[in-house]
N, C-alpha and C positions, 0 to 999 in steps of 0.2 A: 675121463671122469664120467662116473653114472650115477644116477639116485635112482629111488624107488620111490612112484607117487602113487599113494593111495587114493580110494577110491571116496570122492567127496561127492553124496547127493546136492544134486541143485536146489537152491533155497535154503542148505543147510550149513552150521558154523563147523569150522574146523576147530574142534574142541583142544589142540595141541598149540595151535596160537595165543598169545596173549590179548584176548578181546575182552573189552571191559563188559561188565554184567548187569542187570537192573537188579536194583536193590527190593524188597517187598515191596516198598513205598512208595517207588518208583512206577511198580507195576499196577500200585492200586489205583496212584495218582492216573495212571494214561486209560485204566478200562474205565476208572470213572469219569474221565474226560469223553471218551468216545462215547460211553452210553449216553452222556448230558449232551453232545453238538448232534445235527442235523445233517444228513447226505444226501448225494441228489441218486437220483436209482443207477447212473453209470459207475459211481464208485462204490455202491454196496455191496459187491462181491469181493473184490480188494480190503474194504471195512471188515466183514465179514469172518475170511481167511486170519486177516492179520488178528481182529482180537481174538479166534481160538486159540491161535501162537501166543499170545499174550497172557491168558488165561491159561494155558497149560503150565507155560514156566512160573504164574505166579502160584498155580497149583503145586508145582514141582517144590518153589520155593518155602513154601507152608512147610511142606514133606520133610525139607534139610533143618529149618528151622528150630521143628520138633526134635526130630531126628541128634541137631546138635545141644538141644535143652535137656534131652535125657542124656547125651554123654557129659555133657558137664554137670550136670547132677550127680551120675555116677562117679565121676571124682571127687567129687564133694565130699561125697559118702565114702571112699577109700580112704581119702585123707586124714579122717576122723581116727 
């Protein structure tokens, strides 16, 4: 018996798993959490790293969002 393992960067998800996701709200709710709390200087580079990660998927997530508000509009408009 053999398999073939792909090549998974460190730090990053394996997109073919079943991992649960943050929702927009999700993601507003935690940058706005972290911008409102206080850190001491040894974990603000950990603070730092993680809310770009944070801020990009909820960037990402705006992008799908739109993204699926114009496909279901266009069927909307087929429909018709």
């Amino acid at each position: 018996m053999s398999f073939k393992v792909g090549y998974i960067e460190t730090g990053m998800v394996d997109l073919k798993r079943d991992l649960p996701s943050l929702s927009i709200e999700e993601l507003h709710f935690l940058l706005t959490f972290i911008g409102e709390s206080e850190f001491k200087g040894k974990d603000m580079q950990r603070v730092v790293t993680l809310t770009q990660k944070l801020d990009t998927m909820y960037q990402n997530q705006i992008v799908i969002n739109q993204e699926q508000e114009q496909f279901n509009l266009k069927n909307i408009i087929r429909k018709r």
